[in-house]
LOKOLDO-508557 format. One record per residue (C-alpha): residue in one letter; x, y, z. Coordinates in steps of 0.5 Angstrom, whole numbers. Each point is the difference from the previous one (the first is absolute). Example, Ala and Ser with C-alpha at 12.3 -4.5 7.8 and 13.67 -1.06 7.14 Angstrom:
# residues 2
+--------+-------+-------+-------+
! residu !     x !     y !     z !
+--------+-------+-------+-------+
!      A !    25 !    -9 !    16 !
!      S !     2 !     7 !    -2 !
+--------+-------+-------+-------+
This chain:
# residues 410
+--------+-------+-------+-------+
! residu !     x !     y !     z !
+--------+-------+-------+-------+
!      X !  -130 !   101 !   -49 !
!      X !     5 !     0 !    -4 !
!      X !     3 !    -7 !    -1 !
!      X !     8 !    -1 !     2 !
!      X !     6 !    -5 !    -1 !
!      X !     3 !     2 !     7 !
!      X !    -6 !    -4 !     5 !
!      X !     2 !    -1 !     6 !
!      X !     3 !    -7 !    -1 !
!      X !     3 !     1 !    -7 !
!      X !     4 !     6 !     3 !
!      X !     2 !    -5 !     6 !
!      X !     2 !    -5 !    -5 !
!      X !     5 !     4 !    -4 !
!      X !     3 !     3 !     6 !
!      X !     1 !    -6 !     2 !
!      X !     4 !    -3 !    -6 !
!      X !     4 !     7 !    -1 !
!      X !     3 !    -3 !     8 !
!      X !     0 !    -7 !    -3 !
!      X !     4 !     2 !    -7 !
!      X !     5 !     6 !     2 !
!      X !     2 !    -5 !     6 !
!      X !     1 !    -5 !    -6 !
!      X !     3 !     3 !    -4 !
!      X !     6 !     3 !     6 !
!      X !     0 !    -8 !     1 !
!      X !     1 !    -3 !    -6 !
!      X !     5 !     6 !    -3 !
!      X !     4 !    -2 !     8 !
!      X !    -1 !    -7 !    -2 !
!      X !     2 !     0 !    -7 !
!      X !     7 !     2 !     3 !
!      X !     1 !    -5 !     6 !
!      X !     1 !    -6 !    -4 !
!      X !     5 !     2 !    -4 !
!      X !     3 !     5 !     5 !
!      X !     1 !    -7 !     5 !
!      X !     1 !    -5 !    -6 !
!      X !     4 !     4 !    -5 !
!      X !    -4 !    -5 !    -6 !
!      X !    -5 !     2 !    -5 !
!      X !    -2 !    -7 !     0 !
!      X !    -2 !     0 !     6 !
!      X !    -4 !     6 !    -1 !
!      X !    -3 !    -2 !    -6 !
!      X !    -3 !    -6 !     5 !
!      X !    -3 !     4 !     4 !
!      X !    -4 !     3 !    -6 !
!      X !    -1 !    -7 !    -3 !
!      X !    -3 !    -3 !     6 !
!      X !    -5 !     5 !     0 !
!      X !    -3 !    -3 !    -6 !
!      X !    -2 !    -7 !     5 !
!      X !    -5 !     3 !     4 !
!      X !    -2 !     6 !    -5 !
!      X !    -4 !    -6 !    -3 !
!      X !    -1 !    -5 !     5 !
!      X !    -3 !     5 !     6 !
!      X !    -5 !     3 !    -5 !
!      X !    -3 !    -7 !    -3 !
!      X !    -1 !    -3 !     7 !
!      X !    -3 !     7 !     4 !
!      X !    -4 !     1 !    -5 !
!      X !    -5 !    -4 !     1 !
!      X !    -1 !     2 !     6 !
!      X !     1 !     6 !     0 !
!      X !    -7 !     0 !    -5 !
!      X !    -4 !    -4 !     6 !
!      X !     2 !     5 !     5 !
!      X !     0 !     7 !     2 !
!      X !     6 !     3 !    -3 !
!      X !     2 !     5 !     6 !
!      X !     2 !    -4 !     5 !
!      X !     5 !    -2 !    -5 !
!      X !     3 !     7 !    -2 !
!      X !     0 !     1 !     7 !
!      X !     4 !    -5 !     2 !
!      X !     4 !    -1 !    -5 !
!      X !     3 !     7 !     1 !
!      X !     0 !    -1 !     7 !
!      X !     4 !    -6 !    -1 !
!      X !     5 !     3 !    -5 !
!      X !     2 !     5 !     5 !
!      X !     1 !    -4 !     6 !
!      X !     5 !    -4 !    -5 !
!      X !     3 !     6 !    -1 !
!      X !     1 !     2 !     6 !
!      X !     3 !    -7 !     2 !
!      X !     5 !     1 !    -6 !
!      X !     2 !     7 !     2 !
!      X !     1 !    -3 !     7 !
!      X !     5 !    -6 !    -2 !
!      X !     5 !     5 !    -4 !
!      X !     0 !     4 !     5 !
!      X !     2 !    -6 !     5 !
!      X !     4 !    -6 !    -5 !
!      X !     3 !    -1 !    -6 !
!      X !    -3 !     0 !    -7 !
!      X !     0 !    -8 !    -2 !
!      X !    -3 !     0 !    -8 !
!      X !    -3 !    -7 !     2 !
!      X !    -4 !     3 !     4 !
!      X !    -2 !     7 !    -3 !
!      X !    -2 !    -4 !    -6 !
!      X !    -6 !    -4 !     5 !
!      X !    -1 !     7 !     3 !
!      X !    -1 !     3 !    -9 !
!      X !    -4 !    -6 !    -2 !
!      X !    -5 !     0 !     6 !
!      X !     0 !     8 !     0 !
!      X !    -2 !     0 !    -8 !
!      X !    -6 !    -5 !     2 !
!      X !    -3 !     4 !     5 !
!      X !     1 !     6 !    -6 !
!      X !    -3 !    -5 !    -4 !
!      X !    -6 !    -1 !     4 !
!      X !    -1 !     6 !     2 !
!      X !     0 !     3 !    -8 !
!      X !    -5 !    -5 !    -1 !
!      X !    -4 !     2 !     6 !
!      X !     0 !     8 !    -2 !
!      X !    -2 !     0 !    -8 !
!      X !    -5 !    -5 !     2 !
!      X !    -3 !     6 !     5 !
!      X !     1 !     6 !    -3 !
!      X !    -5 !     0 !    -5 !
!      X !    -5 !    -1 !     6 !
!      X !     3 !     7 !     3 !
!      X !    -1 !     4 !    -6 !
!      X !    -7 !     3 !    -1 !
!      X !    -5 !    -2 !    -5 !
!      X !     2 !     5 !    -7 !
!      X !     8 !     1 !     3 !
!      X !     2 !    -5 !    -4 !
!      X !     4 !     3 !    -3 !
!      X !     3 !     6 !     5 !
!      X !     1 !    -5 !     5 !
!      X !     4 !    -5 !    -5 !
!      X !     4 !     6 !    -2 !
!      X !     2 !     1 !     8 !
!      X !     4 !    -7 !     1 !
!      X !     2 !     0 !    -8 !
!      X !     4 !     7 !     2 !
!      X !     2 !    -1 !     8 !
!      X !     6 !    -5 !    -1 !
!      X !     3 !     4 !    -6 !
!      X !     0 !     5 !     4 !
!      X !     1 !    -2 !     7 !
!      X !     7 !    -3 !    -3 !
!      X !     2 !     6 !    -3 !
!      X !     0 !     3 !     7 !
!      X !     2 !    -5 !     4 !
!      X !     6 !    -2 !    -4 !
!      X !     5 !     5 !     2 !
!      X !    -3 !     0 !     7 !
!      X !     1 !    -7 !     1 !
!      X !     8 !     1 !    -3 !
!      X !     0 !     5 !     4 !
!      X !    -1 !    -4 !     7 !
!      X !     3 !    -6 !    -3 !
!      X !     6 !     5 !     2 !
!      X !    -2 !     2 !     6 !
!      X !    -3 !    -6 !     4 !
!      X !     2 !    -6 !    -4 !
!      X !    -4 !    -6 !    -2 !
!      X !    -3 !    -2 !     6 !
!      X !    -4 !     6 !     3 !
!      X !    -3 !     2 !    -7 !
!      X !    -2 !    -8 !     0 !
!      X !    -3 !     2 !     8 !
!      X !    -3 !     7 !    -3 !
!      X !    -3 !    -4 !    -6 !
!      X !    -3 !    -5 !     5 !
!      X !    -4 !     6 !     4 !
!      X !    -3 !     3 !    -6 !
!      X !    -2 !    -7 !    -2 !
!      X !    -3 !    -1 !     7 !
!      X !    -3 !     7 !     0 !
!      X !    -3 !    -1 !    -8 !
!      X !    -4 !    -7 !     4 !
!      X !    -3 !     4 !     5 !
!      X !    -3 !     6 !    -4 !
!      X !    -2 !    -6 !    -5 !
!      X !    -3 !    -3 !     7 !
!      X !    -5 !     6 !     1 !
!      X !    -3 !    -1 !    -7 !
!      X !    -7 !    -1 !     0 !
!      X !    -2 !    -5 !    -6 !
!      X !    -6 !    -5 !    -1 !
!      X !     2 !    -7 !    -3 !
!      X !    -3 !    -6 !    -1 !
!      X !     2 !    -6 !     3 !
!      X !    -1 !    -6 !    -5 !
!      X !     3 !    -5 !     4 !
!      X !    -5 !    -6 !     0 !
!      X !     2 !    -3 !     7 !
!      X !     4 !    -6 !    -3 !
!      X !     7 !    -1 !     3 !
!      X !     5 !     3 !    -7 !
!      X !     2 !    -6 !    -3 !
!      X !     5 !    -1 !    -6 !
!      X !    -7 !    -2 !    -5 !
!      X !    -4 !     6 !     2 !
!      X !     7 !     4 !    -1 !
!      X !     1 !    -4 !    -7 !
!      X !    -8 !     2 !    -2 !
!      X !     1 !     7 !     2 !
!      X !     6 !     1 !    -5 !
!      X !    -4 !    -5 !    -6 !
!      X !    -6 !     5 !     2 !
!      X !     4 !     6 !    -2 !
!      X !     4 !    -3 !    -6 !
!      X !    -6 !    -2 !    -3 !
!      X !    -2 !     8 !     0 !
!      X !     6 !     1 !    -3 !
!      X !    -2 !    -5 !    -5 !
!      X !    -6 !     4 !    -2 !
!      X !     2 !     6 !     1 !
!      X !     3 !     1 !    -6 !
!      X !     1 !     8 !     0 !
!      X !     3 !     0 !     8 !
!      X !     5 !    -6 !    -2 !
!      X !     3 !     4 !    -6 !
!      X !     2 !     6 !     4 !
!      X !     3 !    -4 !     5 !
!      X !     4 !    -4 !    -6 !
!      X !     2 !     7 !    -3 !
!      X !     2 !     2 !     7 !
!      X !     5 !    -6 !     1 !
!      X !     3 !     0 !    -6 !
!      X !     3 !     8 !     0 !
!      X !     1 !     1 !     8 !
!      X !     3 !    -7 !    -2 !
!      X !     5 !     3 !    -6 !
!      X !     0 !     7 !     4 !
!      X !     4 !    -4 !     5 !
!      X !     5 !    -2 !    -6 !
!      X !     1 !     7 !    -2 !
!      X !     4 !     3 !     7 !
!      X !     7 !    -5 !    -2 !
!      X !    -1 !     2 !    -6 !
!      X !     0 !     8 !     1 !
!      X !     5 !    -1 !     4 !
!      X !     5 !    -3 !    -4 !
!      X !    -3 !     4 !    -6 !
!      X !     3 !     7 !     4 !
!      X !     6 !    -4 !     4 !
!      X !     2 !    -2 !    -8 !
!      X !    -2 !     5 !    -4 !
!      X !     5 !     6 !    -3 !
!      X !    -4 !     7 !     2 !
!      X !    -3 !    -4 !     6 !
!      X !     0 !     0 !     7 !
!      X !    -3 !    -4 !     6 !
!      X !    -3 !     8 !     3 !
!      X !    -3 !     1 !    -8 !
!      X !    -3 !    -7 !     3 !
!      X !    -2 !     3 !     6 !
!      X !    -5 !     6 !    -3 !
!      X !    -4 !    -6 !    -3 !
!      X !    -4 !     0 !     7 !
!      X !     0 !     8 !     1 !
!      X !    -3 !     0 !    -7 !
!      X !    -5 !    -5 !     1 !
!      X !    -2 !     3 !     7 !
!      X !    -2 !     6 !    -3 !
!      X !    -4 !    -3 !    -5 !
!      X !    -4 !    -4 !     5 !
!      X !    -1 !     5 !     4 !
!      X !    -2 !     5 !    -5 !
!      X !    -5 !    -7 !    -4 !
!      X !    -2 !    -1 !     9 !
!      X !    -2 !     8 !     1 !
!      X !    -4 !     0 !    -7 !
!      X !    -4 !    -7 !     1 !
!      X !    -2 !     2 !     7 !
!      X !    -3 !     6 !    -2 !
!      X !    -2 !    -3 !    -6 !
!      X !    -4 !    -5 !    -2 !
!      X !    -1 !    -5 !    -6 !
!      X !    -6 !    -1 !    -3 !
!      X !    -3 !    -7 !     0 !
!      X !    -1 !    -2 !    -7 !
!      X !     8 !     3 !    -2 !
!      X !     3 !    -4 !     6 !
!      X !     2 !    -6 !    -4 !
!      X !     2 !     2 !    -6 !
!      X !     5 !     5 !     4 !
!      X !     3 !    -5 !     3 !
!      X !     1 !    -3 !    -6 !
!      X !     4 !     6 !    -3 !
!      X !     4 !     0 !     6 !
!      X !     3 !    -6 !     0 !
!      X !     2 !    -1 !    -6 !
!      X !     3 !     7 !     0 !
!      X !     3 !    -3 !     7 !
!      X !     4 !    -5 !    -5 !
!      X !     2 !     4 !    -6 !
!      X !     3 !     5 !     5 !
!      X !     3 !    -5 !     3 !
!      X !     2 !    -4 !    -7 !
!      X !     4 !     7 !    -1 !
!      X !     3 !     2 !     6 !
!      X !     7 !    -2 !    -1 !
!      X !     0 !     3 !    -8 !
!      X !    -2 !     8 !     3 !
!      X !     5 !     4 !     1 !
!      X !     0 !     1 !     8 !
!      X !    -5 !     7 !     0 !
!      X !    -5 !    -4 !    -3 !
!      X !     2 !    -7 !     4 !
!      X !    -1 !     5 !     6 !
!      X !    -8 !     3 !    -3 !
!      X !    -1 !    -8 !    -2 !
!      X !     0 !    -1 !     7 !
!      X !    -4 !     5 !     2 !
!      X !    -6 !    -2 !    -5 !
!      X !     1 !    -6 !     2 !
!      X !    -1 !     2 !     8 !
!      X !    -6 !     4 !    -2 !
!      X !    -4 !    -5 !    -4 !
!      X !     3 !    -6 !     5 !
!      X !    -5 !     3 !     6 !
!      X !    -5 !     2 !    -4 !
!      X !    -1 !    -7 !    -3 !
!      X !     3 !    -3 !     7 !
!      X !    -6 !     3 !     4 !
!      X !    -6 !    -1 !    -6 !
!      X !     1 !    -7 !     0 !
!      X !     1 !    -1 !     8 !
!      X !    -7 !     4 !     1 !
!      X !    -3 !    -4 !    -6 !
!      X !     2 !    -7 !     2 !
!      X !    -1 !     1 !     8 !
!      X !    -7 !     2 !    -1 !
!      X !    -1 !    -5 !    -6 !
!      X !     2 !    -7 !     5 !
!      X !    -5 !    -3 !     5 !
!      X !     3 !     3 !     7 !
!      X !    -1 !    -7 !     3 !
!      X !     6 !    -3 !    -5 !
!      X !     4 !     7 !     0 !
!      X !     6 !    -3 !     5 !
!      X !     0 !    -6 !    -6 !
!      X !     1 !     4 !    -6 !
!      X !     4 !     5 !     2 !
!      X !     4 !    -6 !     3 !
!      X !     0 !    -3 !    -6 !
!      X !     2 !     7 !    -4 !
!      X !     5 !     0 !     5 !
!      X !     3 !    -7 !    -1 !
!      X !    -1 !     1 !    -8 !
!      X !     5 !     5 !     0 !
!      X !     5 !    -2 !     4 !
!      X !     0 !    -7 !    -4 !
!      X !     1 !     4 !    -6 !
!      X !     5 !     5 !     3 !
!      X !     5 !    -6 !     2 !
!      X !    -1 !    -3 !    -7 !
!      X !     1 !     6 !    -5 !
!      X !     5 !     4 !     5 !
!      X !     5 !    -6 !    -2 !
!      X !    -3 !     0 !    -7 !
!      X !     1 !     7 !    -1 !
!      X !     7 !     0 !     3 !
!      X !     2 !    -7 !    -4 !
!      X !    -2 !     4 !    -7 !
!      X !     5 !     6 !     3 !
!      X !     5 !    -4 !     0 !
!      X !    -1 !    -2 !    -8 !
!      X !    -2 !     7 !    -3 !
!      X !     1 !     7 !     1 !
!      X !    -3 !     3 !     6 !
!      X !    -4 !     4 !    -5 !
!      X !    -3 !    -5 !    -3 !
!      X !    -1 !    -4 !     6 !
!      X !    -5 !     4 !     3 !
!      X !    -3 !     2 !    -7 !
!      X !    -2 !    -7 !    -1 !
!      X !    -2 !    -1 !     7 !
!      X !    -4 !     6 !    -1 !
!      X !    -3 !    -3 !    -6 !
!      X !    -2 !    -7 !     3 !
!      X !    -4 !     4 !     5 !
!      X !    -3 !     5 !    -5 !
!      X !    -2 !    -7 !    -4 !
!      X !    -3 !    -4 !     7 !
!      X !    -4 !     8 !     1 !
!      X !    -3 !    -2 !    -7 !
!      X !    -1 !    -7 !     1 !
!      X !    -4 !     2 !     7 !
!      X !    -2 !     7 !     1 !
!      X !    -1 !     1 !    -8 !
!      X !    -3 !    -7 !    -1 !
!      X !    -5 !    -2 !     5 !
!      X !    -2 !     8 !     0 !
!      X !    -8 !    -2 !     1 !
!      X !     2 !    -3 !     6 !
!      X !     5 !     4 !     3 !
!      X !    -4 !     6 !    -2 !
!      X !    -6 !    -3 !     5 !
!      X !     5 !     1 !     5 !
!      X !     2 !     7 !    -1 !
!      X !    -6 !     3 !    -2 !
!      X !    -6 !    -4 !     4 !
!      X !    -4 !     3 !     6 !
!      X !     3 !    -5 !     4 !
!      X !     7 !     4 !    -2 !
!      X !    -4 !     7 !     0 !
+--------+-------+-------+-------+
């Protein structure tokens, strides 16, 4: 029998989070304009989003834990289901009663922890849904399905922006959420209980978090990818003020001219996502494709404001390419390589590493762009990123290679 990706519980799982991210994408784009629309102020805005970093660290570090001594399931399940209750509850009160800011900041920051959660839930699951050698197809899947599903919901959701308004898309958004935890419901999966019976106590909390920082200790290959991995999604974050400024300020550019960067990447990673589904990478070359693709990530990104705008555009398009190519590997390598009874843990602490380092280096690139040109700004900044690439992937090749290329990553 010919083996496949699309078993019965992956094909559910992907329904299910084609229900949950469409809603989500109609909701936040719906939300995005709400506290501007009712406030009139960016500050106010920009507080929502920086409020969002509290439980994007918090959530993981105290759920992890007990995401690895428990079936994770019932957590997926229930964090779906509850989002979408909360949703729906909001939806409701827009309909019934004023807009208080106040009020809609508790409501963002309980509903990023549920996302929170529930995103921790999800990435610590999908491996075990994915058959024994679809590694790489099932991680190309999720890897292309939100670009997708943004570039097909964006003008869906202005559009019903228009014609229902903010708080009937937040009720829609609430029944696909609660429809995508009742698909994930009929998921049939066997997992281990690793509870021990002993009441969960700050001391067996605070062993299971040294247990998986001590695995990081030793595992010199798993910590310089996440190390690298910070740092450039962290720069990355850096990069949006300044393109916009650069294409606002510029002669010869526009914010439109700006706007065909994410065309142009989308084409890039959908053709790089056809290509590696039905394409796969030999073992023995993984590492050192990973390698060439992250320093030509940072030498495109060093020259991207000194190419004229046809080049900028094919820049960005190579970069797509590579990106979900490289993006995919290294999911399916460092998934299959970690212990899955600490999965939840790292992968929370990839996750707090990188919003860590995004709040520091977002703010770093933006002070820099306001000394130098944003030419230079962003040539600098890629150049550091290209130096902790050499420093960590290049440096510590032995161990990051084990990683890559081992048959625990096969």
């Amino acid at each position: 029998m010919k083996q496949t990706l699309w078993t019965r519980n992956y094909t559910r799982l992907i329904i299910a989070t084609i229900l949950g991210s469409a809603g989500g994408i109609a909701g936040g784009f719906a939300l995005s304009f709400l506290v501007f629309d009712e406030t009139g102020s960016t500050l106010a805005a920009a507080l929502i989003l920086a409020i969002q970093i509290v439980p994007g660290f918090i959530i993981p570090l105290v759920a992890a834990p007990l995401m690895d001594r428990l079936p994770r399931k019932p957590f997926l399940v229930g964090g779906d289901m509850v989002n979408g209750i909360l949703y729906i509850l909001g939806g409701l009160y827009l309909l019934k009663l004023p807009f208080t800011y106040v009020g809609y900041l508790a409501f963002s920051l309980l509903l990023n922890s549920l996302q929170t959660f529930d995103s921790l839930a999800y990435d610590s699951i999908y491996p075990k849904l994915i058959p024994d050698g679809m590694e790489q197809k099932g991680y190309t899947v999720s890897s292309m399905l939100y670009p997708v599903l943004q570039v097909v919901m964006m003008p869906i959701a202005a559009l019903l922006l228009e014609c229902l308004g903010v708080a009937k898309i937040l009720i829609l958004q609430g029944g696909l959420s609660v429809l995508a935890a009742l698909v994930e419901s009929t998921i049939r999966i066997s997992e281990e209980n690793r509870w021990s019976g002993e009441s969960f106590s700050f001391r067996t909390w605070a062993g299971d978090i040294r247990e998986a920082a001590q695995y990081l200790a030793k595992e010199k290959g798993v910590r310089s990818i996440f190390s690298y991995m910070a740092v450039t999604n962290g720069v990355a974050g850096g990069y949006g003020p300044l393109l916009v400024a650069f294409f606002r300020t510029m002669p010869g550019f526009t914010t439109a001219m700006y706007s065909f960067f994410s065309a142009a990447e989308f084409a890039g990673r959908t053709l790089g996502g056809i290509l590696h589904y039905n394409i796969k990478i030999p073992e023995k070359k993984r590492y050192g494709f990973a390698l060439f693709v992250y320093q030509v990530y940072e030498t495109m990104d060093m020259c991207l404001l000194w190419l004229p705008y046809p080049l900028m555009l094919v820049n960005r398009a190579l970069c797509g390419f590579l990106g979900i190519n490289s993006a995919t590997m290294r999911q399916t390598a460092v998934q299959k390589y970690i212990p899955d009874h600490m999965r939840a843990r790292l992968n929370a602490c990839q996750s707090m590493m990188t919003l860590a380092a995004t709040a520091v280096l977002t703010i770093l690139v933006g002070v820099l762009g306001e000394f130098v040109s944003y030419r230079l700004c962003m040539t600098f900044a890629a150049f550091f990123t290209l130096t902790v690439c050499w420093l960590t992937i290049l440096k510590n090749r032995k161990w990051v290679r084990m990683v890559y290329e081992s048959d625990k990553g096969e």
